[in-house]
Kinemage of the C-alpha trace (Angstrom):
@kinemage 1
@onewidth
@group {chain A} dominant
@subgroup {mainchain}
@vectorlist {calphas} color= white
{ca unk a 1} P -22.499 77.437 -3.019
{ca unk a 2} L -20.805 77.632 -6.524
{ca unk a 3} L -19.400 80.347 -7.281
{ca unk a 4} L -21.113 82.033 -10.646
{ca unk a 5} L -17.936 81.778 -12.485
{ca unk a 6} L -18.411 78.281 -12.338
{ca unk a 7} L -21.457 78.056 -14.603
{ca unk a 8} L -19.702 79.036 -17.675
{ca unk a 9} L -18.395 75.137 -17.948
{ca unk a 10} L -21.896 73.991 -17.567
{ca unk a 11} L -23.069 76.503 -20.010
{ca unk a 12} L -20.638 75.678 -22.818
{ca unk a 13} L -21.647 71.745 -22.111
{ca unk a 14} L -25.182 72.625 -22.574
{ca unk a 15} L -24.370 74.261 -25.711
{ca unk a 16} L -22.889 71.030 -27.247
{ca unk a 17} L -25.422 68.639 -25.983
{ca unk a 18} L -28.316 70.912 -27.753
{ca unk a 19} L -26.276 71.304 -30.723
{ca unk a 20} L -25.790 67.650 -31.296
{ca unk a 21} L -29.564 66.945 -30.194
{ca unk a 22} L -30.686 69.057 -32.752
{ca unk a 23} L -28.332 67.497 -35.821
{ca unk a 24} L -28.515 63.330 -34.456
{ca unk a 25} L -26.513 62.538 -37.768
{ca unk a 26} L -23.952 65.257 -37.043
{ca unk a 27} L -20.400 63.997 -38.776
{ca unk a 28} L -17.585 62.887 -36.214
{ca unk a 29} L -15.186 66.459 -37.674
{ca unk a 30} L -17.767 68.113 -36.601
{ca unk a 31} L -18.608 67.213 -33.249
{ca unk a 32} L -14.637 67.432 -33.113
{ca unk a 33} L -14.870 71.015 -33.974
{ca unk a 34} L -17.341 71.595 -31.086
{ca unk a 35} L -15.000 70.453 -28.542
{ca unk a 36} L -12.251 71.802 -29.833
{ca unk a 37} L -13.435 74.638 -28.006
{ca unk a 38} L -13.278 72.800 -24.786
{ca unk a 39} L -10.600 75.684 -23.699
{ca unk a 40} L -12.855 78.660 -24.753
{ca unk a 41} L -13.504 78.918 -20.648
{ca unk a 42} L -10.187 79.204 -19.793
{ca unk a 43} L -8.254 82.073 -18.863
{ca unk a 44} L -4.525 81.860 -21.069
{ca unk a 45} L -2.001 81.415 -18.490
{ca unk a 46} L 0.606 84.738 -18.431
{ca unk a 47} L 3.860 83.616 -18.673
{ca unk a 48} L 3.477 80.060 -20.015
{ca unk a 49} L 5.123 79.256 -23.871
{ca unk a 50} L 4.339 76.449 -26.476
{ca unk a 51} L 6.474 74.719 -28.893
{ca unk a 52} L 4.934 71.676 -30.688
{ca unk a 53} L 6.971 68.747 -31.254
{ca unk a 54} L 7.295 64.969 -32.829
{ca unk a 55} L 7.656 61.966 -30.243
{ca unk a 56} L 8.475 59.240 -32.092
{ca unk a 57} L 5.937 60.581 -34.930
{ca unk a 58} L 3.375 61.059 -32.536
{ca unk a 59} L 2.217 65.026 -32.659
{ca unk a 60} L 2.783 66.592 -28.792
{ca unk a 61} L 3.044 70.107 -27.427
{ca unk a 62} L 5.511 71.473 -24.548
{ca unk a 63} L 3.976 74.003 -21.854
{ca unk a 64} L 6.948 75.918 -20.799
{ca unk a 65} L 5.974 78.426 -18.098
{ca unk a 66} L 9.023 80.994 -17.159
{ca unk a 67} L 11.155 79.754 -14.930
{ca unk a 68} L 10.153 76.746 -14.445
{ca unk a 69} L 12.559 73.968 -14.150
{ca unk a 70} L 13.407 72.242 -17.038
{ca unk a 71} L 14.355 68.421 -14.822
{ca unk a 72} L 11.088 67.690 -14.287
{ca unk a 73} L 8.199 66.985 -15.962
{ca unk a 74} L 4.472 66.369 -16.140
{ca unk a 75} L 3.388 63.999 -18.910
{ca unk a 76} L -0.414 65.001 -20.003
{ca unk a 77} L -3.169 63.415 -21.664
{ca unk a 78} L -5.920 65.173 -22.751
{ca unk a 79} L -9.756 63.956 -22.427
{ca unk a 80} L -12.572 63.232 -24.527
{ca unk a 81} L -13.553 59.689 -24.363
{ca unk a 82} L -10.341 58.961 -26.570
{ca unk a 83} L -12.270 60.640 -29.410
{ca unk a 84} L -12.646 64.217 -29.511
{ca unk a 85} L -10.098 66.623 -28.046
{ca unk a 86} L -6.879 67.689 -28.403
{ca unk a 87} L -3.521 69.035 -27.479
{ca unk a 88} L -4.897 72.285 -28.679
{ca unk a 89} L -8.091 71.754 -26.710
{ca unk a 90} L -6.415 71.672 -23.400
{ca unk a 91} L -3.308 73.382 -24.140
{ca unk a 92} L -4.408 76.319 -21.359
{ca unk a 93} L -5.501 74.244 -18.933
{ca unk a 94} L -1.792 72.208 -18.759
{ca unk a 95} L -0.354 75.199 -18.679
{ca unk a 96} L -1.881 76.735 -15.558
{ca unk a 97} L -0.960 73.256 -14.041
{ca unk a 98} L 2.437 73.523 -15.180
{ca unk a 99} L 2.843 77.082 -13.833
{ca unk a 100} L 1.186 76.044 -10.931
{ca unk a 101} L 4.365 73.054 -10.698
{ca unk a 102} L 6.838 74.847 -11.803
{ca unk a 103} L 8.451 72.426 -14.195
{ca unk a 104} L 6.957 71.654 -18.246
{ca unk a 105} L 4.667 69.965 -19.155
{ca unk a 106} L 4.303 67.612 -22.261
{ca unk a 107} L 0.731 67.128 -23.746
{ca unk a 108} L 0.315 64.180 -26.057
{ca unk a 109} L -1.688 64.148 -29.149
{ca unk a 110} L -2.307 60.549 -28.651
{ca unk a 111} L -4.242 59.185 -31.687
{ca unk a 112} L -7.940 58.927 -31.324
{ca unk a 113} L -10.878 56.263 -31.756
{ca unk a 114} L -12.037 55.362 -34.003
{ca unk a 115} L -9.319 55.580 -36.376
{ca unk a 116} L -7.010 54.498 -33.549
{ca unk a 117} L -8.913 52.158 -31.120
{ca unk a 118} L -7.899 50.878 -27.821
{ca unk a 119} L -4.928 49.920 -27.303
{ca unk a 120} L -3.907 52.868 -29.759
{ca unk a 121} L -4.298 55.715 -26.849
{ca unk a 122} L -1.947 53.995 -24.407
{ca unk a 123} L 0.471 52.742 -26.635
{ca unk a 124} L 1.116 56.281 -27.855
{ca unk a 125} L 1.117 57.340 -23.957
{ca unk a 126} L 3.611 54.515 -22.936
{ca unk a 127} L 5.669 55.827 -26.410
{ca unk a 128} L 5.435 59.454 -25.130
{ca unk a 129} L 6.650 57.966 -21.691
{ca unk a 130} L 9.727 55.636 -22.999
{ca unk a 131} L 10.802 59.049 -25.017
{ca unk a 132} L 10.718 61.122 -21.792
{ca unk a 133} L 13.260 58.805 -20.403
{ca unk a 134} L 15.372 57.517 -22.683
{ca unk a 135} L 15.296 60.757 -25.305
{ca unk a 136} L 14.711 63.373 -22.709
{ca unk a 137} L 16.918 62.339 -20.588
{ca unk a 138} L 14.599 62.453 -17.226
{ca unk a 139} L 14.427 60.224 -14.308
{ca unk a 140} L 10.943 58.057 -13.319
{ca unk a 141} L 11.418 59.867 -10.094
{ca unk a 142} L 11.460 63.217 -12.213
{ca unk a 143} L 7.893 62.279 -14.140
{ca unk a 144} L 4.186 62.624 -12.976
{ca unk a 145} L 1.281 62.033 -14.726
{ca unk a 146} L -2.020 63.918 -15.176
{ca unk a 147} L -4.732 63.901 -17.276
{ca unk a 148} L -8.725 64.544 -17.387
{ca unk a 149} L -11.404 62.081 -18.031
{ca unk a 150} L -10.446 59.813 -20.782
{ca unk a 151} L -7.035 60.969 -20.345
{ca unk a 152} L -7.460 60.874 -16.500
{ca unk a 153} L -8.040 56.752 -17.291
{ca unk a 154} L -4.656 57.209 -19.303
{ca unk a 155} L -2.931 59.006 -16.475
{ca unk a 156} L -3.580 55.579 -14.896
{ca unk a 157} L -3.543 52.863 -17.497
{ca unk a 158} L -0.222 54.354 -18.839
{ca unk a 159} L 1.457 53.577 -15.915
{ca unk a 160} L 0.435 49.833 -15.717
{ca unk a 161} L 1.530 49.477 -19.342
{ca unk a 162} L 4.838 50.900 -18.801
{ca unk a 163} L 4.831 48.394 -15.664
{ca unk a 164} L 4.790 46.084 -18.104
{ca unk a 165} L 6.760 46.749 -20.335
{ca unk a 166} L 9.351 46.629 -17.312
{ca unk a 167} L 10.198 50.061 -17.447
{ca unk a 168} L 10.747 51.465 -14.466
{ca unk a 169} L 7.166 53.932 -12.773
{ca unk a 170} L 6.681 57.651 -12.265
{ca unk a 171} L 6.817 59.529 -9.106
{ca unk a 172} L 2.762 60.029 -9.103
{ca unk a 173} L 0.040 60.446 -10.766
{ca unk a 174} L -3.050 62.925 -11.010
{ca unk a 175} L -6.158 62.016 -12.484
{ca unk a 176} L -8.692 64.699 -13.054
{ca unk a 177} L -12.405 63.092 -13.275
{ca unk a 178} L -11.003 59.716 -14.851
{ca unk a 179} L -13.418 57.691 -17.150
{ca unk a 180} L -13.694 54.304 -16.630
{ca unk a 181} L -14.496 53.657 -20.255
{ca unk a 182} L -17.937 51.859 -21.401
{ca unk a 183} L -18.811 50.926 -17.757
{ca unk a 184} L -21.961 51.640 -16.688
{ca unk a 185} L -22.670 50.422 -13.076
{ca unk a 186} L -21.765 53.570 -11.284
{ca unk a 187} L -25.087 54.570 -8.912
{ca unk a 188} L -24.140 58.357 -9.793
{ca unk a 189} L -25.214 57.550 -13.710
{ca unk a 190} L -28.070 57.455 -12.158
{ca unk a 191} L -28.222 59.989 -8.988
{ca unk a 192} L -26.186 62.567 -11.149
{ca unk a 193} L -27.905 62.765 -14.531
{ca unk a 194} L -30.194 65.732 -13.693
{ca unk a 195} L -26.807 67.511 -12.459
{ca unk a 196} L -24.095 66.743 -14.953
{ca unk a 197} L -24.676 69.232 -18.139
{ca unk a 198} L -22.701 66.721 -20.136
{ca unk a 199} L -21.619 63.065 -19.932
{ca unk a 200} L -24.929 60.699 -19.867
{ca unk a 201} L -25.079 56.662 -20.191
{ca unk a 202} L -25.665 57.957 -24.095
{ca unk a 203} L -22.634 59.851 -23.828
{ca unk a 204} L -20.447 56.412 -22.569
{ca unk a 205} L -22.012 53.617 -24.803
{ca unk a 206} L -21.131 55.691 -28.186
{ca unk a 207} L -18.152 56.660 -26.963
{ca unk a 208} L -16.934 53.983 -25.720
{ca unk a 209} L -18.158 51.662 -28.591
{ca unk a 210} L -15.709 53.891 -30.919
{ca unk a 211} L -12.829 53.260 -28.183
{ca unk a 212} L -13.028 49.801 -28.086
{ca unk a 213} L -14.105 49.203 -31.474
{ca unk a 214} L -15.492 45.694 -32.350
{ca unk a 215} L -13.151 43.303 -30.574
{ca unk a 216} L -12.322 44.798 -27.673
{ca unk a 217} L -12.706 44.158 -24.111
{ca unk a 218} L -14.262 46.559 -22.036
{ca unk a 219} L -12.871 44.837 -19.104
{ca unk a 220} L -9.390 44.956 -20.271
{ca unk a 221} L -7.283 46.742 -17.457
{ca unk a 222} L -5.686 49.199 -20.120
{ca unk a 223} L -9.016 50.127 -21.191
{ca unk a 224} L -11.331 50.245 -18.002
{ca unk a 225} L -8.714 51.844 -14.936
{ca unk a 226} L -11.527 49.414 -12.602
{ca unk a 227} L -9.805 46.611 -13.347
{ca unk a 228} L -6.322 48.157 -13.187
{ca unk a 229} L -3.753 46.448 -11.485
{ca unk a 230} L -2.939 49.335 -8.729
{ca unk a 231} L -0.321 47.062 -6.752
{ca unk a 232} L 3.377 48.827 -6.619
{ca unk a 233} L 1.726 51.755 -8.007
{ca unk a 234} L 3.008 55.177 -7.260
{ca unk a 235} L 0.864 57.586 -4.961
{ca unk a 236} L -2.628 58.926 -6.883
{ca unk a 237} L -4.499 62.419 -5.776
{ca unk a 238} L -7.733 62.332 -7.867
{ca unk a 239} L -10.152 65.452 -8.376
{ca unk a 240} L -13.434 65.331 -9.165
{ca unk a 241} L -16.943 67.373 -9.221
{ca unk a 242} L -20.016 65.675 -7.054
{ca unk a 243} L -22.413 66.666 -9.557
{ca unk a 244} L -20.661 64.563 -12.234
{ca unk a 245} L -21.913 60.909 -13.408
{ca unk a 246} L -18.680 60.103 -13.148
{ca unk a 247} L -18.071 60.399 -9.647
{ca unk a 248} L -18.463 56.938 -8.664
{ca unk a 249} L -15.723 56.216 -11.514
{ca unk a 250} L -13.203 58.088 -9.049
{ca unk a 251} L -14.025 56.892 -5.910
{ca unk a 252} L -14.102 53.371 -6.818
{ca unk a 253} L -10.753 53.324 -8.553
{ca unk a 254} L -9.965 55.171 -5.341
{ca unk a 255} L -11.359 52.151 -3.740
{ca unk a 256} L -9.545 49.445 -5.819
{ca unk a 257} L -6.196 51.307 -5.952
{ca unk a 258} L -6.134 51.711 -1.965
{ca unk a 259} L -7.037 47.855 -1.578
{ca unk a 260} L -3.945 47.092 -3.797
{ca unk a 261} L -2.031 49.159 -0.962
{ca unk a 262} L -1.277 52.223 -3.540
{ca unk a 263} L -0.975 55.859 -1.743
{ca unk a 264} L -4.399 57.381 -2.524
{ca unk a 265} L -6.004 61.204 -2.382
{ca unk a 266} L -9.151 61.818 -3.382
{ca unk a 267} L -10.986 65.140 -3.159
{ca unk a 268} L -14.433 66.037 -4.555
{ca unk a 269} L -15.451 69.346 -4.808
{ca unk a 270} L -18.982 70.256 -4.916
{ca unk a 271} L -21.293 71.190 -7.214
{ca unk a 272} L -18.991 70.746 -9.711
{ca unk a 273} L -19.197 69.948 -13.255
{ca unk a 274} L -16.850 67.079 -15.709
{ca unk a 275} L -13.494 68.473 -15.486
{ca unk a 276} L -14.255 71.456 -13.639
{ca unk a 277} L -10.204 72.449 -13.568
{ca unk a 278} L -10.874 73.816 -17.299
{ca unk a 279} L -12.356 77.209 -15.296
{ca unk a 280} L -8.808 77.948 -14.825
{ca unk a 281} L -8.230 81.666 -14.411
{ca unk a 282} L -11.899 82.469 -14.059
{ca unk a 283} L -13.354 80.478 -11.602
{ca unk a 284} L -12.143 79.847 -7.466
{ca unk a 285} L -12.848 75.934 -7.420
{ca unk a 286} L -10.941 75.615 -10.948
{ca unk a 287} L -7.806 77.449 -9.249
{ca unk a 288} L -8.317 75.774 -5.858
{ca unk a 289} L -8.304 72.095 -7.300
{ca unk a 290} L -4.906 73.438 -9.521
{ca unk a 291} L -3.168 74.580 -6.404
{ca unk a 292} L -3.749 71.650 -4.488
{ca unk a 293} L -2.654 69.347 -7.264
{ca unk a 294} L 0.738 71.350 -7.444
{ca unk a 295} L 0.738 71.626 -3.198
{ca unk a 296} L 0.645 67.444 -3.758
{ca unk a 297} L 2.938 66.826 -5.920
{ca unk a 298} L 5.783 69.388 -5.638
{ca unk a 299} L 7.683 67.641 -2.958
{ca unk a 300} L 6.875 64.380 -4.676
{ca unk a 301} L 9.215 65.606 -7.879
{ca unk a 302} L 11.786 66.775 -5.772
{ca unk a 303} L 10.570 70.667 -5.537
{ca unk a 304} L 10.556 72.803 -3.075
């Protein structure tokens, strides 16, 4: 059973979805504004400091917990179908991960759809990347990725653009409820839509429409993590809820990425909603999915 912690996430999704039911014209700020209280449900970290930063003009935040080593990194990018969200957003919920770690964190304020359309979001990743190692001075080996939903996709598509751009991969990556952009043909759109208190086929299309804007692909492997290239890819642990839409997003990239002979986790927790990790601090399954993400990919950085 769930715990009842866990409802708060659903609650605060049900909240936005009736708000934007009841004003169908509402502006794009404002539905901004709404999620930029994604973090509302999660507890601030103790312990954990924030300086923002410029990487190469793009806006980004360090989460600095005490103590942590400074040698190693995790590079983060946030969700919210590459249109609402923010550093700010999810600035708590990197930082319990971080803690969790033990090393800092670096959360991208990638620039969003519309005004910055696909392949704006990954560009800005790969930038945030290239900085990490040639400005921050940090070995590949010294890097993992993470990210939820759209940013989960990123946390996967970042790598393959960095692959080619020839520079050389990170040690891992974690993916928290990844988004496979405007693709529609998972079952659980269907088998999930009574369960998930927020992302709907609705949800996708008009998202996704802004990501990709008018000439896009949908297919393209930088947009859609389905059709990623996942050969010579570094080891993956996803996360996800089972009463999400999305599931079937996760488990077939989990699919495609072990086919391509990548190293591949995936857990699913139940009952759980989109991006369930932002109950950090207040609910068990939030801090059980963070501690198993750290308990994965600790030894992969090089920590003990």
């Amino acid at each position: 059973m769930p715990s009842k912690e866990s409802e708060a996430l659903a609650d605060l999704y049900r909240s936005w979805v009736t708000a934007m039911t009841a004003k169908p014209d509402m502006e794009l700020e404002e539905i901004r504004r709404l999620f930029g209280h994604w973090g509302d449900v999660t507890a601030d970290p103790t312990r954990v400091d924030y300086q923002e930063i410029a990487v190469e003009g793009i806006p980004a935040m360090w989460a600095i917990p005490h103590g942590a080593v400074h040698d190693r990194v995790l590079l983060c990018s946030h969700g919210g179908g590459y249109v609402v969200g923010s550093m700010y957003s999810h600035r708590k919920l990197f930082g319990h991960i971080a803690k969790a770690v033990g090393c800092r964190a670096l959360i991208v304020d990638y620039r969003r759809s519309p005004e910055n359309p696909h392949p704006g979001p990954v560009n800005d990743m790969v930038t945030a990347y290239r900085w990490l190692l040639e400005c921050g001075g940090l070995k590949p080996e010294h890097i993992a990725l993470t990210g939820d939903s759209a940013g989960g996709a990123l946390a996967l598509t970042t790598i393959a653009a960095a692959r080619e751009k020839g520079l050389p991969l990170p040690v891992a990556t974690m993916p928290m409820s990844p988004w496979a952009g405007m693709d529609l043909s998972g079952e659980t759109y269907e088998t999930n839509k009574d369960r998930d208190a927020l992302v709907s086929r609705d949800t996708t299309r008009n998202l996704g429409s802004l990501f990709i804007g008018e000439k896009g692909d949908p297919k393209d492997p930088l947009a859609n993590p389905l059709y990623t290239d996942y050969s010579k890819f570094p080891p993956i642990y996803l996360t996800v809820g089972d009463a999400e839409t999305l599931l079937d997003d996760s488990r077939r990239i989990a699919e495609r990425a072990k086919e391509a002979g990548a190293d591949v986790k995936i857990d699913v927790f139940p009952d759980m909603q989109h991006v369930f990790q932002f109950l950090a601090g207040t609910a068990p399954e939030a801090d059980d999915a963070i501690k198993r993400m750290a308990e994965w990919v600790r030894p992969k950085l090089g920590l003990s």
